[in-house]
C-alpha positions in Angstrom: 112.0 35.3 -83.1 113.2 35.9 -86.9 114.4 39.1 -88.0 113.3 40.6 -91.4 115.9 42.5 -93.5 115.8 44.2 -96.1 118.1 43.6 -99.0 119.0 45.5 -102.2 119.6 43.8 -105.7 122.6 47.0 -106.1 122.8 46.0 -109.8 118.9 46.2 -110.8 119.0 49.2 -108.7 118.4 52.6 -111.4 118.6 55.1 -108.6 114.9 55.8 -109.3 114.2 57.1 -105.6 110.9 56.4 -104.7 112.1 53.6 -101.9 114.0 56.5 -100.3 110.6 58.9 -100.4 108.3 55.6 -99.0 111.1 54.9 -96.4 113.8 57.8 -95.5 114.4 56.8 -92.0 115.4 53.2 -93.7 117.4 54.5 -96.8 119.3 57.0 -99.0 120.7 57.7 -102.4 124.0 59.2 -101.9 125.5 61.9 -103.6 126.4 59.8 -106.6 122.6 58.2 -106.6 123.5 54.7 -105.3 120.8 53.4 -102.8 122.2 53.0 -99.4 120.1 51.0 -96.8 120.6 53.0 -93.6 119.1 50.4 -91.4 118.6 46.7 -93.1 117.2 45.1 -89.5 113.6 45.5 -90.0 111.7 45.6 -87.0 108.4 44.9 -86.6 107.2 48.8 -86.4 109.2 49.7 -89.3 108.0 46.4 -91.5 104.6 48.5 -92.9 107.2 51.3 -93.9 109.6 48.7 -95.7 106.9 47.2 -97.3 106.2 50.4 -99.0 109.6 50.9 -100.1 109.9 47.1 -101.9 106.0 47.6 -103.1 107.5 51.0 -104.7 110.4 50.0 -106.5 109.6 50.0 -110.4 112.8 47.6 -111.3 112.0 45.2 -107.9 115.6 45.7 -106.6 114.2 45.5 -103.1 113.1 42.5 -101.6 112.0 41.6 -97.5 113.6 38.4 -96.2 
């Protein structure tokens, strides 16, 4: 069985937020607005909710693998 993760591009990342509102229980901006992936192991009940978040991203820093 594969595991999906989810992996951040931390560069392209603008802080924008909108991952973090599609999918709190998998991520976070901190206090200083950097994205923080709380839980990268996707599994497969959570994979509908991470799609959200990559779909979301306006600068694609997100991406399933």
């Amino acid at each position: 069985m594969s595991t999906t993760r989810i992996e951040l591009d931390r560069p392209r990342c603008e802080g924008h937020g909108l991952c973090e509102e599609a999918a709190p229980d998998l991520m976070h901006l901190d206090d200083d607005g950097e994205l923080v992936i709380d839980r990268p192991e996707i599994d497969e009940a959570d994979l509908p909710t991470a799609q959200d978040a990559v779909r979301v991203c306006p600068v694609a820093a997100l991406k399933l693998v």
